[in-house]
mmCIF file of the N, C-alpha and C atoms, coordinates in Angstrom:
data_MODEL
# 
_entry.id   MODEL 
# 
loop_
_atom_site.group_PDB 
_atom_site.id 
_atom_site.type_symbol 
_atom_site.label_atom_id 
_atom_site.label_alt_id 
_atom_site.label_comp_id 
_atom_site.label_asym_id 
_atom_site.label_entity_id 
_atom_site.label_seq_id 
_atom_site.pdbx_PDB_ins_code 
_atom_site.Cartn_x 
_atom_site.Cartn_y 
_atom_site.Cartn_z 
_atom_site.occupancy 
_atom_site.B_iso_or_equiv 
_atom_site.pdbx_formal_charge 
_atom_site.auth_seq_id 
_atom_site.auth_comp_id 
_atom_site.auth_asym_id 
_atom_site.auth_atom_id 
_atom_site.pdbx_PDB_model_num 
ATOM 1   N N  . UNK A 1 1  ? 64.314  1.599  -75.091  1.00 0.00 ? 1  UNK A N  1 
ATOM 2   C CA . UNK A 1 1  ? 64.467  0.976  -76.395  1.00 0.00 ? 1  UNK A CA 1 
ATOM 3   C C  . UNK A 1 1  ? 65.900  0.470  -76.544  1.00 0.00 ? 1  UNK A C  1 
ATOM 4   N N  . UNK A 1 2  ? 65.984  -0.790 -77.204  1.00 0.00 ? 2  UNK A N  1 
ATOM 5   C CA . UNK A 1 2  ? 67.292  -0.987 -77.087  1.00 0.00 ? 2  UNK A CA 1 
ATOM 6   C C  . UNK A 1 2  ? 67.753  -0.842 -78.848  1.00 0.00 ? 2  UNK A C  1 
ATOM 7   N N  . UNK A 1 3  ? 69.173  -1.023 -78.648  1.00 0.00 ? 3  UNK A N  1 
ATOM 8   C CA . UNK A 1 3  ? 69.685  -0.330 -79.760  1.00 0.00 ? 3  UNK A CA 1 
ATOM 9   C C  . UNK A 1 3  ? 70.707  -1.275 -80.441  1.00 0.00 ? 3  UNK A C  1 
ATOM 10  N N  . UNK A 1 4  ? 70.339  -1.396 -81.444  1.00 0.00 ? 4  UNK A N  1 
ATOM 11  C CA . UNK A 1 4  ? 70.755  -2.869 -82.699  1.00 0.00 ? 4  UNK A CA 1 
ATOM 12  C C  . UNK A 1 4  ? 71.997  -2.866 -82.907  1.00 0.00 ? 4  UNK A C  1 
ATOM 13  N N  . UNK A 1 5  ? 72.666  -3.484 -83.180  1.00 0.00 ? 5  UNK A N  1 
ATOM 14  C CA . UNK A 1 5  ? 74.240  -3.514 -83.700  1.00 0.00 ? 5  UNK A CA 1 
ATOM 15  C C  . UNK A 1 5  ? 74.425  -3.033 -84.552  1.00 0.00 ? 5  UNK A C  1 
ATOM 16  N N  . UNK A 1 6  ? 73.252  -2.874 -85.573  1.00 0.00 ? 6  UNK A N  1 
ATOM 17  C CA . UNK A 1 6  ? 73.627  -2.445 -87.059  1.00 0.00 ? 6  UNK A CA 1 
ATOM 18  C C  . UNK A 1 6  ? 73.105  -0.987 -86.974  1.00 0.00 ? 6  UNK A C  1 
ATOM 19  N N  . UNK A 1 7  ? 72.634  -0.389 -85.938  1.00 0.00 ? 7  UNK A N  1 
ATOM 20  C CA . UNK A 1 7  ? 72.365  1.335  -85.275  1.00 0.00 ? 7  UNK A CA 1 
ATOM 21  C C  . UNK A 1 7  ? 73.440  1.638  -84.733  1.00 0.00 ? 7  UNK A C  1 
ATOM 22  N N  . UNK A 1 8  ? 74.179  0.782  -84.116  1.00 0.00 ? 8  UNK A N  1 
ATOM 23  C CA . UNK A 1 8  ? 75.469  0.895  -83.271  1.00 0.00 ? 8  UNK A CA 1 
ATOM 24  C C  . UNK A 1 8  ? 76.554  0.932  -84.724  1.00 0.00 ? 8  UNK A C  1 
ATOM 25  N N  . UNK A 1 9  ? 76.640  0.525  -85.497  1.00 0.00 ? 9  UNK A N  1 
ATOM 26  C CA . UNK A 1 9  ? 77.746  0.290  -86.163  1.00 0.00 ? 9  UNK A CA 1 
ATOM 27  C C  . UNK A 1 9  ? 77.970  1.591  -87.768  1.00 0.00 ? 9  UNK A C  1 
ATOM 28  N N  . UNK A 1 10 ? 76.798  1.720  -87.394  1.00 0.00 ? 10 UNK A N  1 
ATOM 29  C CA . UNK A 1 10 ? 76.475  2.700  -88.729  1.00 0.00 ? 10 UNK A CA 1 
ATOM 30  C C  . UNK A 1 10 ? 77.248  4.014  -88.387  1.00 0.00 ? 10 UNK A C  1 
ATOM 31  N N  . UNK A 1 11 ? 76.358  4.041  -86.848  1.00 0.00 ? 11 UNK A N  1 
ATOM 32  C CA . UNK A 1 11 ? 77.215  5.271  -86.165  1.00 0.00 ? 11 UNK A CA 1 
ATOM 33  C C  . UNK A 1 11 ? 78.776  5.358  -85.937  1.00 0.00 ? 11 UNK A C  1 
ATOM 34  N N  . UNK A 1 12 ? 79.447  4.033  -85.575  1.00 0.00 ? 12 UNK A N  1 
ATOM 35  C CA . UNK A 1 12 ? 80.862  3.970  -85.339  1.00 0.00 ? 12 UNK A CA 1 
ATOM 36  C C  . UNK A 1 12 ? 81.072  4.508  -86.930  1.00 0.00 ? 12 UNK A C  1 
ATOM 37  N N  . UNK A 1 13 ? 80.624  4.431  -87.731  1.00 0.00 ? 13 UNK A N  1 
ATOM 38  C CA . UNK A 1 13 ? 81.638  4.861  -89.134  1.00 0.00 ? 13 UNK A CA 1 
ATOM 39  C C  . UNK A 1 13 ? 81.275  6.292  -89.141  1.00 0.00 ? 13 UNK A C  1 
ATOM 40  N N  . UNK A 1 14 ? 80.070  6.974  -88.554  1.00 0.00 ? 14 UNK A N  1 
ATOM 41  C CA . UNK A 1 14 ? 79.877  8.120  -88.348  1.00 0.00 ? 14 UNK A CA 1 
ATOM 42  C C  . UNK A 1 14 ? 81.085  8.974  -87.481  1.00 0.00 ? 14 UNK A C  1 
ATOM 43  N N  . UNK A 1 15 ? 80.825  8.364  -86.385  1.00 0.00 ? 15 UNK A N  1 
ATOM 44  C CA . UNK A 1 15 ? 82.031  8.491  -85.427  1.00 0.00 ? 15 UNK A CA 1 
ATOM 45  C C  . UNK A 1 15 ? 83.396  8.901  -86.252  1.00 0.00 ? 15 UNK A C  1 
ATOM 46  N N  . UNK A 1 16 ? 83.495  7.728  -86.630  1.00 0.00 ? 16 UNK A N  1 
ATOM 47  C CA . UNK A 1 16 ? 85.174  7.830  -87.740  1.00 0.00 ? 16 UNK A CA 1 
ATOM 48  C C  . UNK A 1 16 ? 85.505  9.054  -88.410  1.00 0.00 ? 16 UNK A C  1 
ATOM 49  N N  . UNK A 1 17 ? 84.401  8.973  -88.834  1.00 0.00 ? 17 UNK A N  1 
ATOM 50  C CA . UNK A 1 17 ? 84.108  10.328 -89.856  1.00 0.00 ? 17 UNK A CA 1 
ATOM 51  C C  . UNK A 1 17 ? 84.094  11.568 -89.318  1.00 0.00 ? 17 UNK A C  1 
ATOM 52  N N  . UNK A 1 18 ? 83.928  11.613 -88.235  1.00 0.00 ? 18 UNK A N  1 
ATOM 53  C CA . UNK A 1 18 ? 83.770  13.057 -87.399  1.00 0.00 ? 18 UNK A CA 1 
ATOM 54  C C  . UNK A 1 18 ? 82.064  13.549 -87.106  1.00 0.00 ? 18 UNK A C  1 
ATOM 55  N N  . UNK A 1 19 ? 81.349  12.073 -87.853  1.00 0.00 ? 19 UNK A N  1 
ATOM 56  C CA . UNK A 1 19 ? 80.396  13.293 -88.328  1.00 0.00 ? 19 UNK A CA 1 
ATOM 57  C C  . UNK A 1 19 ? 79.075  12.400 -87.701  1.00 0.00 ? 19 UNK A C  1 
ATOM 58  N N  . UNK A 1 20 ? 79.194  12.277 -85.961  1.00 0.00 ? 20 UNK A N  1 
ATOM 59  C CA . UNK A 1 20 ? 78.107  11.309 -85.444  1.00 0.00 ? 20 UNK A CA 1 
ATOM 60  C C  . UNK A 1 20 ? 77.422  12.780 -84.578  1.00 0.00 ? 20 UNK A C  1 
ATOM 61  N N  . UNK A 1 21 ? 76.078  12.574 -84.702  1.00 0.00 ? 21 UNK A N  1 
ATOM 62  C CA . UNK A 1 21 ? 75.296  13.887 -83.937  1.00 0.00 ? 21 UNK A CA 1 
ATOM 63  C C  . UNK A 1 21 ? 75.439  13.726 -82.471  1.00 0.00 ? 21 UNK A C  1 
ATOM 64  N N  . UNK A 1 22 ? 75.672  14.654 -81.694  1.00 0.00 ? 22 UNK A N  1 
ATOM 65  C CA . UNK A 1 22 ? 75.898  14.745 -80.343  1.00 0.00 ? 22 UNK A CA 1 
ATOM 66  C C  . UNK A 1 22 ? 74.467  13.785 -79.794  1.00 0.00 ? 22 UNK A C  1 
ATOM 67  N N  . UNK A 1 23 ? 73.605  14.130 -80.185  1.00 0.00 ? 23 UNK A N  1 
ATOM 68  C CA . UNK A 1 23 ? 72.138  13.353 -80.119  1.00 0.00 ? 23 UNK A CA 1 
ATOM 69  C C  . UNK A 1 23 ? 72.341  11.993 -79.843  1.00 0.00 ? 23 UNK A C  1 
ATOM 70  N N  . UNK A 1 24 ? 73.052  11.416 -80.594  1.00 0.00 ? 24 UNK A N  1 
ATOM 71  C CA . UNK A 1 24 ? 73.364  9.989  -80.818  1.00 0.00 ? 24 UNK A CA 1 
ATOM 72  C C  . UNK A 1 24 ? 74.281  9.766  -79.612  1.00 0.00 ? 24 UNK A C  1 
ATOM 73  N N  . UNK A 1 25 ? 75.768  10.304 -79.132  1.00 0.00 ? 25 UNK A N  1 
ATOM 74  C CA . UNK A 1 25 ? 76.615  9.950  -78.767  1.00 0.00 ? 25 UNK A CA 1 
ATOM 75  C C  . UNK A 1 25 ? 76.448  8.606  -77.567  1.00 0.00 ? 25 UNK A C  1 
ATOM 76  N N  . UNK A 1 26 ? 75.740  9.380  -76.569  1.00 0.00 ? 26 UNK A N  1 
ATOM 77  C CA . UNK A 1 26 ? 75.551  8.967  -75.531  1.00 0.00 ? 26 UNK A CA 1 
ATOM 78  C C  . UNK A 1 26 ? 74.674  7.407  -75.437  1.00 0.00 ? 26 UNK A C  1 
ATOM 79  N N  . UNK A 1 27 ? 73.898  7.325  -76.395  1.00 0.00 ? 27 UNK A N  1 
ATOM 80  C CA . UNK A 1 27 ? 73.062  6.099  -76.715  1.00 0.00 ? 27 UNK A CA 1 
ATOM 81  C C  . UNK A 1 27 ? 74.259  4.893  -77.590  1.00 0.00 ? 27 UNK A C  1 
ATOM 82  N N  . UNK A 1 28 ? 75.116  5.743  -78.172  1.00 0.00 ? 28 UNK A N  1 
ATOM 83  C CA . UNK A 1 28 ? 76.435  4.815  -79.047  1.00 0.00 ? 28 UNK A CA 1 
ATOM 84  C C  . UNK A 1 28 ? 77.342  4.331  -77.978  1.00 0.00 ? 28 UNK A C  1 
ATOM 85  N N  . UNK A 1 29 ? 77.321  4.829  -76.664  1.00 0.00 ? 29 UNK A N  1 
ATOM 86  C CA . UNK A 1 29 ? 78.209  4.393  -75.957  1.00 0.00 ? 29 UNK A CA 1 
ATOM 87  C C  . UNK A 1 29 ? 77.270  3.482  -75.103  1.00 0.00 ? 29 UNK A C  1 
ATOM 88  N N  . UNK A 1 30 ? 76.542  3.814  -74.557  1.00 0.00 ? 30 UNK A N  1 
ATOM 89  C CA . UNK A 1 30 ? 75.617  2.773  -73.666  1.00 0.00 ? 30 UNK A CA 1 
ATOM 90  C C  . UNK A 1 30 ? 75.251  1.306  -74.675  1.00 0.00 ? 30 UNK A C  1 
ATOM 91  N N  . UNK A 1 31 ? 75.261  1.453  -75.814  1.00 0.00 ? 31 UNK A N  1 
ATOM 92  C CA . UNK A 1 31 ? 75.305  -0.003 -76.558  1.00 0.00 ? 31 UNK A CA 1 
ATOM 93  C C  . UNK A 1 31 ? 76.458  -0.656 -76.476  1.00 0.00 ? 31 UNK A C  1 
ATOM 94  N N  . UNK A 1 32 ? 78.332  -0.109 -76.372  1.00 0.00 ? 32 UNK A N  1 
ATOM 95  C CA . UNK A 1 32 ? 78.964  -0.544 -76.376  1.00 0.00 ? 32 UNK A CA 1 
ATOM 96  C C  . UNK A 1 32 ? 79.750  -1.000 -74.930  1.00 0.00 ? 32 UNK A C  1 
ATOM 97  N N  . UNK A 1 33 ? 78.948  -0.253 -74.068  1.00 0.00 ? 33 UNK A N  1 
ATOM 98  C CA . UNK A 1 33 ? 79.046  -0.923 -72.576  1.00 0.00 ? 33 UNK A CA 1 
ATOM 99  C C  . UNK A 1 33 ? 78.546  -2.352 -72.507  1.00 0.00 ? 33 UNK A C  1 
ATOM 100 N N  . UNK A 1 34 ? 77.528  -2.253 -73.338  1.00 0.00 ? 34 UNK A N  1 
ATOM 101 C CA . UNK A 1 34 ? 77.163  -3.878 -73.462  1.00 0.00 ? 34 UNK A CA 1 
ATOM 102 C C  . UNK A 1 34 ? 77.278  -4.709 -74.428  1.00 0.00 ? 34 UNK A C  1 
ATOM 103 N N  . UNK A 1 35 ? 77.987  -4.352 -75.645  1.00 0.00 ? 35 UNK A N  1 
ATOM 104 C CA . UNK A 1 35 ? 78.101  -5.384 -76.856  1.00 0.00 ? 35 UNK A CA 1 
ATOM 105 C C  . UNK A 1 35 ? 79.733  -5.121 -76.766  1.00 0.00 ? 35 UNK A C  1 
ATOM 106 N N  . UNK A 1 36 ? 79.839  -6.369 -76.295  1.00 0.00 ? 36 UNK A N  1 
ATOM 107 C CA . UNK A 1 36 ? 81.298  -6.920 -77.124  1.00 0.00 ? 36 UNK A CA 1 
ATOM 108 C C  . UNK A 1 36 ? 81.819  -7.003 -78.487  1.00 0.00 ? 36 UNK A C  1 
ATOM 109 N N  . UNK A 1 37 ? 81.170  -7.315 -79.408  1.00 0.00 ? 37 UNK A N  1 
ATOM 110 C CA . UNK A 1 37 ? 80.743  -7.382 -80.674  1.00 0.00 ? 37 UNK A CA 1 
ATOM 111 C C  . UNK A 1 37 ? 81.076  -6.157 -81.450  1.00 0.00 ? 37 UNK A C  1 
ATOM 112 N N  . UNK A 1 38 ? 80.590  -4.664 -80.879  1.00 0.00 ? 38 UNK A N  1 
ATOM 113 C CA . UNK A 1 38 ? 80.091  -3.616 -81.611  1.00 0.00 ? 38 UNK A CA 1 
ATOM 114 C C  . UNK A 1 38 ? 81.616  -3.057 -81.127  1.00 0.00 ? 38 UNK A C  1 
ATOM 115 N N  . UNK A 1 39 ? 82.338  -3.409 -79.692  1.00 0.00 ? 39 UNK A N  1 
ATOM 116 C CA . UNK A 1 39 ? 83.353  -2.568 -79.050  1.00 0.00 ? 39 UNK A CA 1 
ATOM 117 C C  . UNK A 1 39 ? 84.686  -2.973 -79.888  1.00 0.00 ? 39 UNK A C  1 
ATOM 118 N N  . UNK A 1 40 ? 84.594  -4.575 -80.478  1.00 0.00 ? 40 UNK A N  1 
ATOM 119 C CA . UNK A 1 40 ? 85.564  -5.034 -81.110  1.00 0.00 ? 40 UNK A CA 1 
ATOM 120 C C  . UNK A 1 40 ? 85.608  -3.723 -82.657  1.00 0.00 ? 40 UNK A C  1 
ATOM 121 N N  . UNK A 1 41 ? 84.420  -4.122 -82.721  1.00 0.00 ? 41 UNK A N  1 
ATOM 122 C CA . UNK A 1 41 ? 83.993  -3.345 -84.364  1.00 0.00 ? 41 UNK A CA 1 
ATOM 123 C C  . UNK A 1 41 ? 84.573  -1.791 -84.221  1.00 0.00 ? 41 UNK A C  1 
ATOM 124 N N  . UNK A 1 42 ? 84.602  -1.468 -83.339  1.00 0.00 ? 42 UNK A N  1 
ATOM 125 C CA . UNK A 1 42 ? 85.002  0.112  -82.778  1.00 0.00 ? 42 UNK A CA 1 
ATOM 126 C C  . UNK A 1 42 ? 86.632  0.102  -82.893  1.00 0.00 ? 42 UNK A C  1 
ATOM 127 N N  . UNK A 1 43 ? 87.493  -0.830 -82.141  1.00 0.00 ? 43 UNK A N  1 
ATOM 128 C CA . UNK A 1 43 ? 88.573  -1.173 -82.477  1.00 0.00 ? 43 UNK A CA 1 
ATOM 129 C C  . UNK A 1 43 ? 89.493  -1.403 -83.895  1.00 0.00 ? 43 UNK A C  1 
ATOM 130 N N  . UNK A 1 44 ? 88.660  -2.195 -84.337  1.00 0.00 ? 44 UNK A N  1 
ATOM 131 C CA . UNK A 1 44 ? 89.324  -2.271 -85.694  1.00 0.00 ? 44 UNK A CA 1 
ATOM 132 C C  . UNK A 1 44 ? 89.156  -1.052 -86.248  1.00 0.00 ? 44 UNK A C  1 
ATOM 133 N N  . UNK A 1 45 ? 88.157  -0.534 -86.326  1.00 0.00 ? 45 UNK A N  1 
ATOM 134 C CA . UNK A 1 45 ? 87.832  1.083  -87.467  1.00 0.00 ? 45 UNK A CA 1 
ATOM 135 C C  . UNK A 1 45 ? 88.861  2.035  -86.824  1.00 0.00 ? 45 UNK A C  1 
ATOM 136 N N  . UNK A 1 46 ? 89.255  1.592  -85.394  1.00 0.00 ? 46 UNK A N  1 
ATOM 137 C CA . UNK A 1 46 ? 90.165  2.960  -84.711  1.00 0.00 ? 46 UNK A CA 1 
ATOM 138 C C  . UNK A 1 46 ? 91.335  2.416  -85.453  1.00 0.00 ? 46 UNK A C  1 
ATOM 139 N N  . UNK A 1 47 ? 91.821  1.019  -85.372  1.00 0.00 ? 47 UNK A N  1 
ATOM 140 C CA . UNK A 1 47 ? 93.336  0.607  -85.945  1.00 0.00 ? 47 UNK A CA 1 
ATOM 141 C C  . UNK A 1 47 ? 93.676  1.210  -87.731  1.00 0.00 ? 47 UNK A C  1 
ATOM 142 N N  . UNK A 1 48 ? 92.389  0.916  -88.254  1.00 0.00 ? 48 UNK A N  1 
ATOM 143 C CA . UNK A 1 48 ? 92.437  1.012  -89.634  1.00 0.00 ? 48 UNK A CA 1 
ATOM 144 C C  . UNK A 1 48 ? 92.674  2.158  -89.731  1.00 0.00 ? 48 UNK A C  1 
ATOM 145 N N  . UNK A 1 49 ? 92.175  3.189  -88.818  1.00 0.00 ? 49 UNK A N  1 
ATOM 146 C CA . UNK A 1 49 ? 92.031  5.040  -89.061  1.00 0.00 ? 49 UNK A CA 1 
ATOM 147 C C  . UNK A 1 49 ? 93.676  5.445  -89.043  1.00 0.00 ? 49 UNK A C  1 
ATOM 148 N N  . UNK A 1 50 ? 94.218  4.489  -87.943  1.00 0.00 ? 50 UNK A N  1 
ATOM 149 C CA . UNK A 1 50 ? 95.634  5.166  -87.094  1.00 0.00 ? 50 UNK A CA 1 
ATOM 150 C C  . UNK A 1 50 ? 96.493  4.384  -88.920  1.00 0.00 ? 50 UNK A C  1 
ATOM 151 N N  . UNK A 1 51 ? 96.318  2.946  -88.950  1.00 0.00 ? 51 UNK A N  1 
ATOM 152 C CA . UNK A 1 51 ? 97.548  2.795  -90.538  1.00 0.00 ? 51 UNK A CA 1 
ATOM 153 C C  . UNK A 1 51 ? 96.645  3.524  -91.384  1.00 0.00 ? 51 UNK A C  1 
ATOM 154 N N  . UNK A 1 52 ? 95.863  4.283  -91.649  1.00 0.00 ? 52 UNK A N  1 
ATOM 155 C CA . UNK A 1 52 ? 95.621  5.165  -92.707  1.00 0.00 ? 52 UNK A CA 1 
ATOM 156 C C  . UNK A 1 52 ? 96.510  6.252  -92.623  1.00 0.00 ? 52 UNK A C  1 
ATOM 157 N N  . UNK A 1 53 ? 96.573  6.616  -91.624  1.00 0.00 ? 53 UNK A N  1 
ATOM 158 C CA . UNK A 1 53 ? 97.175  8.015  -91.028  1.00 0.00 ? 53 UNK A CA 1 
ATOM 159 C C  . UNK A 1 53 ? 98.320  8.093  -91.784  1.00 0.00 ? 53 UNK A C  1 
ATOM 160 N N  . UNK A 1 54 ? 99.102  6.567  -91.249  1.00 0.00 ? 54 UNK A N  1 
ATOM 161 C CA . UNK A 1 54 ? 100.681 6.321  -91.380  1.00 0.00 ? 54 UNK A CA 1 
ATOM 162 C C  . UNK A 1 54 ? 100.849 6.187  -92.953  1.00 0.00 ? 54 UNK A C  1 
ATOM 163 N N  . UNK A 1 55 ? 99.979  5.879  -93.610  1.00 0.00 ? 55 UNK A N  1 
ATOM 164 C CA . UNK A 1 55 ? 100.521 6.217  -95.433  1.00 0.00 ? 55 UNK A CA 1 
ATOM 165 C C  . UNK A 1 55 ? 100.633 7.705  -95.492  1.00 0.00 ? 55 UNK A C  1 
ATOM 166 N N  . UNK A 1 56 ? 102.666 7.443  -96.107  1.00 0.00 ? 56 UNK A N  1 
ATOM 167 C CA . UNK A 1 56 ? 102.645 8.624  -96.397  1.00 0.00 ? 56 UNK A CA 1 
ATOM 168 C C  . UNK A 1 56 ? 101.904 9.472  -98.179  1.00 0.00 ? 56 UNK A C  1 
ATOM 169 N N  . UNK A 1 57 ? 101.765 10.869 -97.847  1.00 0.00 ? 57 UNK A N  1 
ATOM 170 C CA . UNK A 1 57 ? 100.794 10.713 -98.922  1.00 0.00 ? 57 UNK A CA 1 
ATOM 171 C C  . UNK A 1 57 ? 101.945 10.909 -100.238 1.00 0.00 ? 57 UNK A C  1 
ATOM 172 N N  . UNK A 1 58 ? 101.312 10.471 -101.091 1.00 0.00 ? 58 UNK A N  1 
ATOM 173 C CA . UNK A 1 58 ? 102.202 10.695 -103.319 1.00 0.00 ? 58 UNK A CA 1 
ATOM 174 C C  . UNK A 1 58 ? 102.140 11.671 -103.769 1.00 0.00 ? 58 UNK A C  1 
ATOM 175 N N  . UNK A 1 59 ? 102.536 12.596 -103.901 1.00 0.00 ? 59 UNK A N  1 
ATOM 176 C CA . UNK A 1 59 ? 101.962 13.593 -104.973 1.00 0.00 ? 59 UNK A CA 1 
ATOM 177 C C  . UNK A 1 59 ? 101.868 13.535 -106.245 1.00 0.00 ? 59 UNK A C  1 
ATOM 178 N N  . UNK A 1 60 ? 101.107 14.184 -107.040 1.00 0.00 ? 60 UNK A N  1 
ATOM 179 C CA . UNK A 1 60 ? 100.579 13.696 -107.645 1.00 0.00 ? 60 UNK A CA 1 
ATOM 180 C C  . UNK A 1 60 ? 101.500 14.297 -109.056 1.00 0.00 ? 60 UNK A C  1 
ATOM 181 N N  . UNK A 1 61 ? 101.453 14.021 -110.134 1.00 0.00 ? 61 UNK A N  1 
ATOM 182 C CA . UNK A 1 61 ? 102.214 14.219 -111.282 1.00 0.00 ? 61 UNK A CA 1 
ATOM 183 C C  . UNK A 1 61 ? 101.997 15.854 -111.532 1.00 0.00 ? 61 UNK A C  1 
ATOM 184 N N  . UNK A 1 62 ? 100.514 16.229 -111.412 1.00 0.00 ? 62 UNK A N  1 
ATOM 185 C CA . UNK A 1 62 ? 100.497 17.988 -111.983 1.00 0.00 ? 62 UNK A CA 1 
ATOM 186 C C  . UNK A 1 62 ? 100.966 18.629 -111.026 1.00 0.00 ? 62 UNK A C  1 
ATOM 187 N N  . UNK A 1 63 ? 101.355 17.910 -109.768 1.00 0.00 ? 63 UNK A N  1 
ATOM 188 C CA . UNK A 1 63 ? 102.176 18.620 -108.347 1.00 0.00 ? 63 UNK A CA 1 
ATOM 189 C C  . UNK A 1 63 ? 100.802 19.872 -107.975 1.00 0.00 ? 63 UNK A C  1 
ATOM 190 N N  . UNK A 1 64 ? 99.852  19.302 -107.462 1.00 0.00 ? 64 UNK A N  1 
ATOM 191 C CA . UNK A 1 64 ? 99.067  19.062 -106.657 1.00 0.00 ? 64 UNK A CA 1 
ATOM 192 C C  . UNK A 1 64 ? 99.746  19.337 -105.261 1.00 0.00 ? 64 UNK A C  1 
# 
């Protein structure tokens, strides 16, 4: 069975999240051996994760 971009991509935000089922993994990577498309899409969500990182955080007024 092959596996859609938009099955592939749902999971990359899963991924992000920490929170993709081991079940899945191996089928998320064999789609991105072959979609250019989905590997770019993987890229950006990794760049966006790393300048998330880099905001430093505010605290907050009740000092939180």
């Amino acid at each position: 069975m092959a596996i859609s971009c938009d099955w592939a991509r749902e999971r990359l935000t899963w991924e992000r999240d920490g929170e993709l089922p081991e079940v899945d993994r191996a089928e998320l990577e064999r789609h991105l051996r072959g979609c250019a498309d989905c590997r770019r899409e993987r890229e950006r969500l990794e760049a966006a994760r790393a300048l998330w990182r880099r905001i430093p955080s505010i605290p907050s007024e009740a000092g939180d």
